[in-house]
N, C-alpha and C positions, 0 to 999 in steps of 0.2 A: 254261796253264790253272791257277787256281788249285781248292786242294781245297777240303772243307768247313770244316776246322780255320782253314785260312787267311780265307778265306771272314769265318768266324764273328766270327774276331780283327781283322779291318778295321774292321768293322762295330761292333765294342764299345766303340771308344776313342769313335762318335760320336751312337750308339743315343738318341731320347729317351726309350726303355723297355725293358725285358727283348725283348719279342717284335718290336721295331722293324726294319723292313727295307723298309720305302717311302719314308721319310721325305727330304729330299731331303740330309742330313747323313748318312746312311748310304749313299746312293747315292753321294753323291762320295766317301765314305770307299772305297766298294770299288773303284768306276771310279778312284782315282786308286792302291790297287794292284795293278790291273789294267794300266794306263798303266805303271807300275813293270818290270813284269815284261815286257812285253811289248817296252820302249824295252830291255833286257837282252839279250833277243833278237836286236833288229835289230840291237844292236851288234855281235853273232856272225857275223848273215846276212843282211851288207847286203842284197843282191838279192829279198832277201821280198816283193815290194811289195804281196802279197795282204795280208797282217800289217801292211804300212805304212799300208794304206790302212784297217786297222781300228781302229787306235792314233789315226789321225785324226778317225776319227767317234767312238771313247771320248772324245778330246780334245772335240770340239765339243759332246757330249752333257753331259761335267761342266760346261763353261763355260756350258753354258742352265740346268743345275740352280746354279751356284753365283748367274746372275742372278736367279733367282727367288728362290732362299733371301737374298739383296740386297734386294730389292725387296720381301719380306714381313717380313725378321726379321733386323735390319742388328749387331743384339748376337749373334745365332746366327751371323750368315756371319760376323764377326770372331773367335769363338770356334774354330770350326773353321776357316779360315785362320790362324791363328797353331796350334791344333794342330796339324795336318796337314804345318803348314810349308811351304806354296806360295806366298805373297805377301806380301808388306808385311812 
């Protein structure tokens, strides 16, 4: 679980505004280190499959928010993949 501090600090590298936390470059900024922390885990404890099975739907849920930030704003999702450092 992350705190607020951590929280806040995902969120800033991808913010389009001070008070920004919908946006869908914020959301995969925090779901992907949420992904982080959570794949650190299951390295500890394999047998979690509760945990496995939520790590899979964070999975699915950035990959719907990174197609739509694709599909609406193709210079923003390049931006944030090359920050973030997930692909390409």
């Amino acid at each position: 679980m992350l705190s607020k501090r951590q929280k806040s600090n995902a969120m800033s590298a991808a913010r389009r505004h001070d008070t920004d936390t919908g946006s869908p470059e914020a959301q995969v900024a925090l779901l992907t280190k949420k992904i982080a922390e959570l794949s650190a885990h299951l390295k500890k404890n394999t047998k979690d499959f509760h945990s496995r099975r939520g790590l899979l739907q964070m999975v699915a849920d950035r990959r719907k928010h990174l197609r739509y930030l694709e599909r609406k704003d193709v210079k923003a999702y390049d931006a944030l993949i090359k920050k973030l450092g997930l692909k390409k």
